[in-house]
C-alpha positions in Angstrom: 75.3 -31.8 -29.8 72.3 -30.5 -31.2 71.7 -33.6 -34.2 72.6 -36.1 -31.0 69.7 -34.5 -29.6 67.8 -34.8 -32.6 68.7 -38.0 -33.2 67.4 -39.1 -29.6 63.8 -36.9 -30.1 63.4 -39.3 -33.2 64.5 -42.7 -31.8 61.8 -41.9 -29.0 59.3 -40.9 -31.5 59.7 -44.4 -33.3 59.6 -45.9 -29.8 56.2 -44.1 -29.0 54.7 -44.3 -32.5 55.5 -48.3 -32.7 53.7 -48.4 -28.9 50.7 -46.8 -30.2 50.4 -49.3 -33.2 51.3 -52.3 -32.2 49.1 -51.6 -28.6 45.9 -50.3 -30.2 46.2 -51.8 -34.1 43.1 -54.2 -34.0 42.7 -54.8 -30.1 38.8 -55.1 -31.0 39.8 -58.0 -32.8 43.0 -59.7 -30.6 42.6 -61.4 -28.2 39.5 -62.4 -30.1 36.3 -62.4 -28.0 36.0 -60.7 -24.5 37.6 -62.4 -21.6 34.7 -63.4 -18.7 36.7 -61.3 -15.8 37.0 -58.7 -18.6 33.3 -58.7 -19.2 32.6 -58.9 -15.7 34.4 -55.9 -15.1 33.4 -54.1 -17.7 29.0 -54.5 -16.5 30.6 -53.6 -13.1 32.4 -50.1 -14.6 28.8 -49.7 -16.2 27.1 -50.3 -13.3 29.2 -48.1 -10.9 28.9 -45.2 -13.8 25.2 -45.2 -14.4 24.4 -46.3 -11.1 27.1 -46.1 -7.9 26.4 -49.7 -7.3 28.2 -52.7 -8.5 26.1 -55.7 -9.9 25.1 -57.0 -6.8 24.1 -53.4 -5.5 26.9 -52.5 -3.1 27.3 -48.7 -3.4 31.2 -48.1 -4.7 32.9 -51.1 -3.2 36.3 -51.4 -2.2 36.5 -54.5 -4.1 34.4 -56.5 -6.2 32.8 -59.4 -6.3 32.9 -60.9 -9.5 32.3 -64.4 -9.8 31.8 -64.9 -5.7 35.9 -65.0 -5.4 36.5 -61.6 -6.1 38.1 -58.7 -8.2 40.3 -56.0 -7.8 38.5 -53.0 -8.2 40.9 -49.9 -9.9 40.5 -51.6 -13.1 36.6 -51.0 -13.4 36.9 -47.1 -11.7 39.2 -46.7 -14.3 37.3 -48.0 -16.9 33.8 -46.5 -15.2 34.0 -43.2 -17.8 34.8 -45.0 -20.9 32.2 -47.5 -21.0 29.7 -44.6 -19.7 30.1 -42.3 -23.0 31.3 -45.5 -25.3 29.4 -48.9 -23.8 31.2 -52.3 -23.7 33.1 -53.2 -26.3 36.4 -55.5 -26.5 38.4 -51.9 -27.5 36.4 -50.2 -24.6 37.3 -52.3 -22.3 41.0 -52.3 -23.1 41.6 -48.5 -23.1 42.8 -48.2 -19.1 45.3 -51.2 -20.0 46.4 -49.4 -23.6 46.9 -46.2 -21.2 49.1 -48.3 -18.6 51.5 -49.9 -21.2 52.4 -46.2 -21.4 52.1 -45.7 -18.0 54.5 -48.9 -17.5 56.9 -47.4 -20.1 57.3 -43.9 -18.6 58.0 -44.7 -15.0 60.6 -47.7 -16.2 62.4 -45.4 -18.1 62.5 -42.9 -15.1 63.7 -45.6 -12.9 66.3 -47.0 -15.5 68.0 -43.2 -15.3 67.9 -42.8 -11.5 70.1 -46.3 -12.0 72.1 -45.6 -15.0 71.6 -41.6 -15.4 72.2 -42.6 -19.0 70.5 -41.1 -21.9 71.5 -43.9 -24.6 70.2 -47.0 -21.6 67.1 -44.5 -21.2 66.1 -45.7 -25.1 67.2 -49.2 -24.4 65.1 -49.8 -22.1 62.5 -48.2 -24.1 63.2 -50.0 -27.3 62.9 -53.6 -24.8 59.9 -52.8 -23.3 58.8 -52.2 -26.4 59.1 -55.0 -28.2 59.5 -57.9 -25.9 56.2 -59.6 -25.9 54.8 -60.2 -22.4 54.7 -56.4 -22.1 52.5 -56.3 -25.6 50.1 -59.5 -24.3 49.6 -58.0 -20.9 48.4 -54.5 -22.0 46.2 -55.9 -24.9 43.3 -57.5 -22.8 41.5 -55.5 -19.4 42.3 -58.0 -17.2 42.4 -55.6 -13.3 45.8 -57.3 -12.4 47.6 -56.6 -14.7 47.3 -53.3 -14.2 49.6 -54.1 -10.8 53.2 -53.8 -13.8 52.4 -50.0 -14.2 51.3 -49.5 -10.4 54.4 -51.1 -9.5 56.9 -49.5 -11.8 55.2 -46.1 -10.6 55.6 -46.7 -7.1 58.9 -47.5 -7.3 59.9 -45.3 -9.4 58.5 -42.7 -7.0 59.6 -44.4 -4.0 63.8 -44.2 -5.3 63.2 -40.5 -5.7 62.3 -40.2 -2.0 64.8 -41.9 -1.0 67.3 -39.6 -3.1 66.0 -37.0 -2.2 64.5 -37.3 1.1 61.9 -34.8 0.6 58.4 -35.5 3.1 56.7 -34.5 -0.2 58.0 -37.5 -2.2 57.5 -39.7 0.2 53.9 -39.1 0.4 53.5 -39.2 -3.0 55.3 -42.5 -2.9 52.8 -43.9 -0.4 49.8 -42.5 -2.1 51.3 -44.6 -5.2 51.8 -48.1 -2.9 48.2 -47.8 -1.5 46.8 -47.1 -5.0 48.8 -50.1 -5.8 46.8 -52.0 -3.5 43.7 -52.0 -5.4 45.7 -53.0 -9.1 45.8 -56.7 -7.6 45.0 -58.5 -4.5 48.5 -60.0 -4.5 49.6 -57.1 -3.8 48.3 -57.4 -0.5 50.5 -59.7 0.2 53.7 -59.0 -1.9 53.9 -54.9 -1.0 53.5 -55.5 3.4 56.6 -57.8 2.8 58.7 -55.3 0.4 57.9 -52.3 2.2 59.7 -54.3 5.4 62.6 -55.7 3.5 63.1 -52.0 2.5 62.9 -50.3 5.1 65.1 -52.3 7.3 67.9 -52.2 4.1 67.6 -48.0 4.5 67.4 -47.9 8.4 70.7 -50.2 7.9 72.5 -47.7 5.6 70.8 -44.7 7.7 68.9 -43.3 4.7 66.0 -43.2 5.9 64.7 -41.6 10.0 61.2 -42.0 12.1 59.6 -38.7 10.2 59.8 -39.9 6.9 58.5 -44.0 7.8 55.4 -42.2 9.3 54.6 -39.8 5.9 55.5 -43.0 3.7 53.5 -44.9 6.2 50.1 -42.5 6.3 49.2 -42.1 2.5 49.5 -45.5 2.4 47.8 -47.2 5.2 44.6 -44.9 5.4 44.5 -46.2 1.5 45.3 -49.3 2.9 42.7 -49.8 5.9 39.3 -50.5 3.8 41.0 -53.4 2.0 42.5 -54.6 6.0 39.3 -54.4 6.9 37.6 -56.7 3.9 40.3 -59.5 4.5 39.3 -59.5 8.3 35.3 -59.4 7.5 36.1 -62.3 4.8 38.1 -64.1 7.0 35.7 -64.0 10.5 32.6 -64.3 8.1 31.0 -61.3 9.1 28.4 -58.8 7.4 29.5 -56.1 4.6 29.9 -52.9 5.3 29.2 -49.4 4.8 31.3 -46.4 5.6 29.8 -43.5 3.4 29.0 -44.1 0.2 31.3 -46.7 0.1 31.2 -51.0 0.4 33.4 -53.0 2.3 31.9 -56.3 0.7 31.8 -60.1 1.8 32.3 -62.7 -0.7 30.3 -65.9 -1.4 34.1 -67.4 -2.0 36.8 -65.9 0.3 39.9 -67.5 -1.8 42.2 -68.6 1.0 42.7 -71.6 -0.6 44.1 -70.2 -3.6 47.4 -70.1 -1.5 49.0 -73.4 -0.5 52.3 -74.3 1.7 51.9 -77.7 0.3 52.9 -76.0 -3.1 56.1 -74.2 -2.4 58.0 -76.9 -3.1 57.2 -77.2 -6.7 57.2 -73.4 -7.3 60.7 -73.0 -6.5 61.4 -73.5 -9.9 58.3 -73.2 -11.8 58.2 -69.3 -11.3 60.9 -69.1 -13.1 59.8 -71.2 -16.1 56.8 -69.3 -16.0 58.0 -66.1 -16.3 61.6 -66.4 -18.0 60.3 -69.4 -20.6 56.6 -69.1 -20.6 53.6 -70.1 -19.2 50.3 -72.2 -20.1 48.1 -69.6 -20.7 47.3 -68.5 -24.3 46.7 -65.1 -24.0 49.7 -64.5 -21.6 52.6 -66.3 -23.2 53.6 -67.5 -27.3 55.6 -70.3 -26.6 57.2 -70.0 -29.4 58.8 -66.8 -28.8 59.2 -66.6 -25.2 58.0 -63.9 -22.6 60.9 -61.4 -23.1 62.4 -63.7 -26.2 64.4 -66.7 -25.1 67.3 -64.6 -26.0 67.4 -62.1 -22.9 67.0 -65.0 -20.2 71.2 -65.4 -20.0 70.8 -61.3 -19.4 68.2 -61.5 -17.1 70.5 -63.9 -15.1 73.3 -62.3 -15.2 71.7 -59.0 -14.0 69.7 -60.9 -11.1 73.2 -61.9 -10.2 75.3 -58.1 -10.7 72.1 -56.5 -9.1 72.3 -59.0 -6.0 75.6 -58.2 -5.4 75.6 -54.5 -5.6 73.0 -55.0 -2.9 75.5 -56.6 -0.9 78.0 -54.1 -1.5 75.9 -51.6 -1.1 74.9 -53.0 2.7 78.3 -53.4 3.4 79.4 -49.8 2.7 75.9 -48.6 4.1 75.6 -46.7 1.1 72.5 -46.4 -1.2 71.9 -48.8 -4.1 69.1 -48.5 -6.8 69.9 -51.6 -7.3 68.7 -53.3 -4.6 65.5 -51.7 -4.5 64.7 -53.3 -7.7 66.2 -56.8 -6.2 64.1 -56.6 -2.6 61.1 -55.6 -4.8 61.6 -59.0 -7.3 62.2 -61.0 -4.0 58.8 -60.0 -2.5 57.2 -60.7 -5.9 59.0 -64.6 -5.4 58.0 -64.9 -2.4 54.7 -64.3 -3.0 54.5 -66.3 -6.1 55.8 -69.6 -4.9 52.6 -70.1 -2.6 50.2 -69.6 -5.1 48.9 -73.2 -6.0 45.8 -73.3 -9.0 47.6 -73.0 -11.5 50.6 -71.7 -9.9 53.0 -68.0 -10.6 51.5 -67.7 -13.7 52.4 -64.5 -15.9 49.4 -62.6 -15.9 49.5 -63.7 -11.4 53.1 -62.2 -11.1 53.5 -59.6 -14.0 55.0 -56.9 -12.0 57.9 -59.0 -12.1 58.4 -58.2 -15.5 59.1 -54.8 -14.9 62.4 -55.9 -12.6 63.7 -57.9 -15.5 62.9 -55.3 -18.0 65.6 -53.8 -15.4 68.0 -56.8 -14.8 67.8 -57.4 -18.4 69.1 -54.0 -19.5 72.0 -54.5 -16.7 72.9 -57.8 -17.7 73.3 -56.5 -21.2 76.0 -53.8 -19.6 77.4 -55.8 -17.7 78.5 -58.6 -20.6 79.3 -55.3 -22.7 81.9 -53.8 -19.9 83.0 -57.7 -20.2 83.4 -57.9 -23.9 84.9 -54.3 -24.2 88.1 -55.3 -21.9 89.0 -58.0 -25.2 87.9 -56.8 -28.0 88.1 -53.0 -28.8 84.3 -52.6 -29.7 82.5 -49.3 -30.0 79.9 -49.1 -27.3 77.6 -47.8 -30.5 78.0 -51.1 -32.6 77.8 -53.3 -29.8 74.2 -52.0 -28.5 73.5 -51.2 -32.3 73.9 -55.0 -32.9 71.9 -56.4 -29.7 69.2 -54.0 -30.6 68.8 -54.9 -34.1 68.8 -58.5 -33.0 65.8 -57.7 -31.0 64.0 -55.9 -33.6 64.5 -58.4 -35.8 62.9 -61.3 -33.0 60.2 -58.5 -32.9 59.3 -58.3 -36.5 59.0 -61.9 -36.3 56.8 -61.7 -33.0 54.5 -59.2 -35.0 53.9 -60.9 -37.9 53.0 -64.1 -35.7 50.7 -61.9 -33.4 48.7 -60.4 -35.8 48.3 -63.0 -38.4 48.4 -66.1 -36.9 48.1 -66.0 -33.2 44.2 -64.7 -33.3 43.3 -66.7 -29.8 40.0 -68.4 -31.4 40.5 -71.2 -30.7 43.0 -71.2 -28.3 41.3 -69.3 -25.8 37.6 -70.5 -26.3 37.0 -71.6 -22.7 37.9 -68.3 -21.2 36.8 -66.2 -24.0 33.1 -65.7 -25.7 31.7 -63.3 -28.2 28.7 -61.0 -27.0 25.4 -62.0 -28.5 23.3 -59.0 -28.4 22.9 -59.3 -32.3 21.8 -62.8 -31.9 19.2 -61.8 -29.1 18.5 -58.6 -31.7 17.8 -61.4 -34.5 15.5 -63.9 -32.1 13.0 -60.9 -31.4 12.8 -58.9 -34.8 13.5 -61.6 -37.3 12.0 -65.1 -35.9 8.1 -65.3 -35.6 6.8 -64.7 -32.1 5.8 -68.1 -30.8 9.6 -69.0 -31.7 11.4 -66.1 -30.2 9.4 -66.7 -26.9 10.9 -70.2 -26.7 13.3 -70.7 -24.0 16.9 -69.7 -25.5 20.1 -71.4 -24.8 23.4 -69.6 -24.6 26.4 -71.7 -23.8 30.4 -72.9 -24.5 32.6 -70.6 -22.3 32.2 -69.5 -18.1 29.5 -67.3 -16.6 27.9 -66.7 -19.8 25.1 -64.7 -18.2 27.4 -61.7 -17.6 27.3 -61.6 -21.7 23.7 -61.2 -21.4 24.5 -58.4 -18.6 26.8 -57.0 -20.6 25.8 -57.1 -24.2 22.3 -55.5 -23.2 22.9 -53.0 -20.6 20.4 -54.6 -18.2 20.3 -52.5 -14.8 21.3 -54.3 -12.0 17.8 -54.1 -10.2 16.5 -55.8 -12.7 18.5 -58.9 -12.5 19.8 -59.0 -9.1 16.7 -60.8 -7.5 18.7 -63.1 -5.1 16.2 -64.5 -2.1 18.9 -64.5 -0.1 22.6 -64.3 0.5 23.5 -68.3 0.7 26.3 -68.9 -2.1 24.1 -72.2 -3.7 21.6 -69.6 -4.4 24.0 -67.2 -6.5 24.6 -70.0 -9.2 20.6 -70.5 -9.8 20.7 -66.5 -9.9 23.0 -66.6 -13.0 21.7 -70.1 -15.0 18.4 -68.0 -16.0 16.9 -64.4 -17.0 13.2 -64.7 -18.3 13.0 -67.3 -21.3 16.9 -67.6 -21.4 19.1 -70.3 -20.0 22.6 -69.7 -19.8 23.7 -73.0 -20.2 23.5 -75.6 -22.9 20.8 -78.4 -21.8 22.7 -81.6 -21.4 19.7 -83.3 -23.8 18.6 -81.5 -26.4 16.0 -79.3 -26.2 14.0 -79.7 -29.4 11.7 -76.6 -28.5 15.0 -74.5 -28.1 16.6 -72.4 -29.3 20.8 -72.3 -29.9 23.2 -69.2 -29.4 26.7 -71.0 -30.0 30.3 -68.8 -30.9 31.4 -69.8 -34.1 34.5 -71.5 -32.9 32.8 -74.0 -30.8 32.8 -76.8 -34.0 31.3 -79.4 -31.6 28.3 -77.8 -30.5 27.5 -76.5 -34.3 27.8 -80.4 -35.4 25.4 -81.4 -33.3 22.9 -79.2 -33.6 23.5 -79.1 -37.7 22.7 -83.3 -37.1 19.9 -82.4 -35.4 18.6 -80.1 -38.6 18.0 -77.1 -37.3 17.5 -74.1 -39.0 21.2 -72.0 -38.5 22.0 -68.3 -39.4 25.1 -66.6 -39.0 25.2 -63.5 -36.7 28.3 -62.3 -36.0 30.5 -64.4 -34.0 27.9 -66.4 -33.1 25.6 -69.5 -35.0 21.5 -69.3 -34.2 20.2 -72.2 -34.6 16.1 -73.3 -34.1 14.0 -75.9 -34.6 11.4 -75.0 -37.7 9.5 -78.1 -38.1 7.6 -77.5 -35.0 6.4 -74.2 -37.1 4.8 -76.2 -39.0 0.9 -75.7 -39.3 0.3 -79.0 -41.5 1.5 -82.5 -41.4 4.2 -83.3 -44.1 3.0 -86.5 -44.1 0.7 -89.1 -43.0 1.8 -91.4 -39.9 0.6 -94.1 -37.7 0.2 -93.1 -33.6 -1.9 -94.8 -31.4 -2.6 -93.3 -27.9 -2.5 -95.8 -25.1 -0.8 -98.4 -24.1 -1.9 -101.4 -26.1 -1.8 -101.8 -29.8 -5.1 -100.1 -30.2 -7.1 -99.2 -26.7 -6.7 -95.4 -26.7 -6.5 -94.7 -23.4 -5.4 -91.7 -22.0 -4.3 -92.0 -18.4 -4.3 -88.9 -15.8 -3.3 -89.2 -12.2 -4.1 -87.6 -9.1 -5.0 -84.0 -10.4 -1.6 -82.5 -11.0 -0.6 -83.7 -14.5 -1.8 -85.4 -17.4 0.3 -88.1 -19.2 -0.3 -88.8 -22.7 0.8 -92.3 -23.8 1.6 -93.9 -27.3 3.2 -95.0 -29.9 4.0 -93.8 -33.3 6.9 -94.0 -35.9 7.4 -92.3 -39.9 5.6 -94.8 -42.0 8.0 -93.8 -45.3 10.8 -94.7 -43.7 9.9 -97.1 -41.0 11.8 -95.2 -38.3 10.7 -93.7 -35.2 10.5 -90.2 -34.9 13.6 -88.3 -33.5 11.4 -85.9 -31.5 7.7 -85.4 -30.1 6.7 -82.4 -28.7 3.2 -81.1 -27.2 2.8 -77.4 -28.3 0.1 -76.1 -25.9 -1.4 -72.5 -26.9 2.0 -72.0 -29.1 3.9 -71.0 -26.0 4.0 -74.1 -23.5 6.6 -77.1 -24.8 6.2 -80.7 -23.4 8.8 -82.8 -25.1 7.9 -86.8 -24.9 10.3 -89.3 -23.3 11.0 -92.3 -25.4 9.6 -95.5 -24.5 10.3 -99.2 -25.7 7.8 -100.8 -27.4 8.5 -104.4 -27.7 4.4 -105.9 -28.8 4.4 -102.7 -31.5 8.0 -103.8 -33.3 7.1 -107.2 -33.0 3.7 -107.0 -34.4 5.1 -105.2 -37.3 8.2 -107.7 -37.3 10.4 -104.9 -37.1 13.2 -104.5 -34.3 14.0 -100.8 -35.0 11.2 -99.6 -34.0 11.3 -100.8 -30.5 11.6 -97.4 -29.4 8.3 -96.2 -31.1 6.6 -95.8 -27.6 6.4 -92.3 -26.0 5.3 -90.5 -23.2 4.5 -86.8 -22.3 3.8 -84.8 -19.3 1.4 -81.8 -19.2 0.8 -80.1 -16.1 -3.3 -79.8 -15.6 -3.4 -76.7 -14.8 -1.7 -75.4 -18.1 -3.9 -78.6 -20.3 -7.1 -77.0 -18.5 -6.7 -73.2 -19.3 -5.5 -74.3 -23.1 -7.1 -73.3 -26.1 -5.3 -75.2 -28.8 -2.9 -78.6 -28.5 -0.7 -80.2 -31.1 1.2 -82.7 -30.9 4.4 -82.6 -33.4 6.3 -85.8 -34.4 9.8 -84.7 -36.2 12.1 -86.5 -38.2 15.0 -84.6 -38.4 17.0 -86.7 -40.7 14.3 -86.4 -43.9 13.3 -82.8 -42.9 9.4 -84.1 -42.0 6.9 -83.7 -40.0 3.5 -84.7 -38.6 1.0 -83.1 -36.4 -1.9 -83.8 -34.9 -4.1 -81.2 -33.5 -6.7 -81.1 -30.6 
C-alpha cells in the first residue's frame, strides 16, 4: 500500500514539475511579442496600482475600457501587484494566467473525483490536462478571458460540493466563485444566467436542492453580480458612468451588441465544434497540426458527450443526483452561448471554458471504451490506461518539440502582436543628434500601437489622457499622436521622419532600406532615419531655378498665411530628379516639396525623365517670419547625395 502511495506522490510530482516547465520555460519569448489587449491590460493593472484609476481616469472600474469595446477587468486586478514591483514585461504579464493553469488543474482534478472518486482517473486527468495543447496555449499569453477555464472549473467544482453536501456554507462559497466568474469574461454574462437556470430546475426536479439554499447560492452571487447589471443597462440606454465609492461603473465609446448575431446561428451549429474539437484560425489559440486536445481524443470526447448525456437522463428519471450532468448543462450553456457569436465566430480563446468539460468527457469516454474493451479481451486496466497514456505522451513530446522550436508566432501573429520599443525611443534621444531625435517619429505595423508607447514608458495617465471631450471620433485622434510621435505609419513617406518598425514586418523594412535610410537594430525592432538631411554641405553641385519659368526667379506668396516656394531642379551627375526636397526651417520645422511636372524644363534639356523636375513647398509665414536659418535639401537617395542650399 505504502509504494502505491509512493508511486502516486511521484507520478504527481512529474505531473506538477512538467506544468511548471513547459508553462513558464521561455513565456518571455513565446508567443513572441506582447498581444495589444495584453498590453492594454497590462498599462491598465499599472495604472490601477500606482494610481486607482484606469487609463482613461475612472477610479477602480468594474470593467474596462480598452480599445472603446471593452475588457474584462479580473485579469488586470490580478495582474495590478505584479507589474507594480516588476513593470510590464511579456513574463509579467503572463504570471496571473501561469497561476490559473494551476488553478484550472486543481479544481478539475477535484471535480474528476467527486465523479469518479478514483485515485488512478484523478492522475489521468492530470496527465491530459497536462499535455493536451489548448490548455498549454491558453495559459501562455494574459489575455482576461481566458482566465473564464479556471473560474469555471472552480465554480463548479465548488458548486458539486454544495450540492453533495448541502451545506449554506458551500453554497455561498459557490456563489461567491460564479459572481467572481463574472468578471473572468463578459460571455459569461451570458452563458452563467442560462446554466445557473438549467441547473437549478434539474435539482428542484430531483428535490436536491429547497428555497434556503437558491437564496445563499443566489446572494454572493448577485450583489457580485449587480455592478456589471448595471453597466450593460447604462451601455445599453446610453447613459453617464457612474460612481458608487471608489468604484466606476463605466460607459463605452463601443457597446458591442453587435458582436452577437441571430443571423449567425445557423452556421455555428457546426463550426463550434470544429473550432474547438479540430481547431481554430487563430495562431496563438490553436496548432493545426496537432489539434486542440490532439485529434486523437475527439472519438473520446464524443463518446463521453454521449455517456454523460445519458446519465443525465437517467439521472432525471430516477430523480437522483448526477455529476454528470452538471458538467453536460454547464457545456450546453457554453453552446448556446457560442453559436450567436458572429466576428469571427466560437473561437477557442471566446469559448475556452469549454475545454475544461471535455477535459471531463474525454476522460469518460476513455472509461467508457475501456469497460467496452474489457468485456472481450481480458486486459489489465493498468496496461490499457498505461498504453493510452503513453500514446499521449508521445503526441506530447512531439507537440513540445514543435512549440518551442518551431512554432515562435513571429510571423504568424504579427498583426495582433508587436514588440515594445522603449529601447528604440531610449536610442532616438541619447544616441541620434538633437535636431534628429526631435523629428516627428513614426511607430507602426500592428493595432493601437500607442498603448506600446503607454506601456513601454510608464507614462501616467494624466499626462496622456487629454480628450476635449467624450464623442468616440475624438478617442481615435487621442491615440494617433503623443508630442513628436505618430503612431501610425504615414501613407507617403515622410522623408523628415523617423521609422520604428518590428523586425518581422519585411515589407516595411524594404521600403524604407529603398529609400536609404540610415537603420540600426534595437531589439526587436529596426530604426531607421533619414541622414542626408544632416548634412551641413552640399555633396554636390546642382541646377535649381526658383520660379516658374526657365529662369525668372520669382517667388510667389499669397494672402499672408503661407509662403510657396516654386522651382525646379534635378542631380546634374545623373540627370535624374531628386527623390526628395525638403525645407529645414531653424533645424526643427520640416516642409517637404510636392513634385511638380515640368514639361518646358525636360524639353529644353531634350530630356523626358525629368518631367518631374518641378517642385513646390509650403511654409507657413508665421514660422518663415520668426526663422533664423533656411535650407533647402535636394536628396537623392539612390547615389547617397545631396545638395543644399542655404538662406
Amino acid at each position: 500500500m505504502k509504494n502505491v502511495k509512493n508511486k502516486e506522490i511521484y507520478c504527481w510530482a512529474v505531473i506538477i514539475v512538467t506544468m511548471i516547465f513547459i508553462h513558464c520555460f521561455r513565456i518571455g519569448q513565446i508567443p513572441c511579442g506582447i498581444n495589444v489587449d495584453e498590453m492594454g491590460m497590462g498599462y491598465d493593472a499599472w495604472c490601477l496600482s500606482n494610481f486607482g484609476t484606469d487609463r482613461y481616469l475612472n477610479s477602480f472600474p468594474v470593467y474596462l475600457i480598452n480599445f472603446s469595446g471593452g475588457q474584462s477587468a479580473l485579469y488586470a486586478y490580478l495582474c495590478a501587484p505584479f507589474v507594480y514591483f516588476f513593470g510590464i514585461s511579456a513574463a509579467v504579464l503572463r504570471i496571473p494566467a501561469i497561476i490559473f493553469s494551476f488553478v484550472t488543474l486543481f479544481f478539475s482534478v477535484c471535480v474528476a473525483d467527486r465523479i469518479w472518486k478514483n485515485k488512478y482517473i484523478n492522475l489521468f486527468v492530470g496527465m491530459l490536462y497536462t499535455v493536451s495543447p489548448v490548455f498549454l496555449l491558453l495559459s501562455r499569453i494574459g489575455l482576461d478571458c481566458n482566465l473564464m477555464l479556471g473560474m469555471s472549473a472552480m465554480f463548479i467544482c465548488l458548486l458539486i460540493r454544495a450540492v453533495d453536501s448541502g451545506k449554506y456554507w458551500d453554497y455561498f462559497l459557490a456563489g461567491l466563485a460564479g459572481g467572481l466568474l463574472l468578471y473572468s469574461y463578459v460571455l459569461s454574462h451570458m452563458s452563467m444566467p442560462l446554466f445557473i437556470l438549467l441547473l437549478v430546475l434539474y435539482l428542484l426536479y430531483i428535490n436536491k436542492i429547497n428555497f434556503q439554499q437558491i437564496v445563499v447560492l443566489g446572494v454572493p452571487l448577485f450583489i457580485l453580480a449587480f455592478p456589471l447589471l448595471l453597466f450593460h443597462y447604462i451601455n445599453i440606454a446610453g447613459l453617464e458612468e457612474v460612481e458608487i465609492g471608489i468604484f466606476t461603473i463605466p460607459r463605452l465609446y463601443r457597446y458591442r451588441s453587435d458582436d452577437m448575431s441571430f443571423d449567425i446561428v445557423r452556421k455555428n451549429l457546426g463550426e463550434f465544434f470544429r473550432m474547438t474539437l479540430f481547431y481554430d484560425n487563430v495562431p496563438f489559440n490553436s496548432i493545426p497540426e496537432y489539434g486542440n486536445m490532439y485529434f486523437l481524443s475527439i472519438p473520446f470526447i464524443i463518446v463521453g458527450i454521449v455517456h454523460s448525456v445519458h446519465q443525465g437522463v437517467c439521472s432525471c428519471k430516477n430523480r437522483i443526483m448526477s455529476n454528470y450532468t452538471v458538467i453536460v448543462l454547464w457545456a450546453l450553456s457554453i453552446y448556446l452561448t457560442g453559436i450567436f457569436l458572429a466576428d469571427g465566430g466560437p473561437t477557442v480563446y471566446r469559448v475556452n471554458s469549454v475545454f475544461f468539460a471535455y477535459l471531463l468527457f474525454g476522460t469518460d469516454g476513455i472509461l467508457v471504451i475501456y469497460n467496452v474493451v474489457k468485456k472481450f479481451l481480458q486486459i489489465r486496466a493498468g496496461i490499457f490506461w498505461g498504453a493510452v497514456a503513453a500514446v499521449y505522451i508521445v503526441l506530447f513530446s512531439s507537440f513540445i518539440v514543435h512549440y518551442f522550436n518551431s512554432y515562435i508566432g513571429s510571423k504568424q501573429t504579427v498583426d495582433l502582436f508587436n514588440y515594445p520599443f522603449v529601447d528604440a525611443l531610449d536610442y532616438i534621444e541619447k544616441e541620434l543628434p538633437g535636431n534628429v531625435a526631435d523629428r516627428t517619429t513614426y511607430i507602426g505595423e500592428g493595432d493601437q500601437i500607442y498603448i506600446y508607447y503607454l506601456g513601454g514608458t510608464l507614462l501616467p495617465p494624466d499626462e496622456y489622457n487629454v480628450l476635449a471631450d467624450d464623442k468616440p471620433y475624438t478617442l481615435w485622434v487621442w491615440t494617433q499622436s503623443y508630442k513628436n510621435y505618430r503612431f501610425y505609419f504615414p501613407e507617403k513617406i515622410d522623408p523628415a521622419g523617423n521609422y520604428i518598425v518590428p523586425d518581422t514586418s519585411e515589407s516595411w523594412i524594404a521600403l524604407y532600406e529603398q529609400y536609404g535610410f540610415r537603420k540600426e537594430h534595437i531589439g526587436r525592432n529596426y530604426l531607421f532615419w533619414n541622414d542626408l538631411l544632416d548634412e551641413a554641405q552640399s555633396q554636390v553641385q546642382a541646377l535649381v531655378d526658383w520660379g516658374h519659368g526657365i529662369a525668372d526667379g520669382d517667388i510667389v506668396e499669397d494672402d499672408g498665411e503661407s509662403t510657396y516656394l516654386s522651382g525646379w531642379s534635378f542631380n546634374p551627375s545623373y540627370n535624374t530628379v531628386w527623390d526628395d526636397i525638403v525645407a529645414v526651417i531653424d533645424e526643427k520645422n520640416y516642409y517637404t516639396a510636392e513634385k511638380m511636372d515640368r514639361e518646358d524644363v525636360s524639353d529644353v534639356f531634350k530630356n523626358e525623365s525629368l518631367k518631374q523636375c518641378g517642385f513646390h513647398i509650403t511654409v507657413p509665414n508665421e514660422v518663415l517670419r520668426d526663422s533664423e536659418a533656411v535650407r533647402i535639401v535636394f536628396m537623392d537617395y539612390t547615389h547617397r547625395e545631396c545638395y543644399v542650399e542655404t538662406y
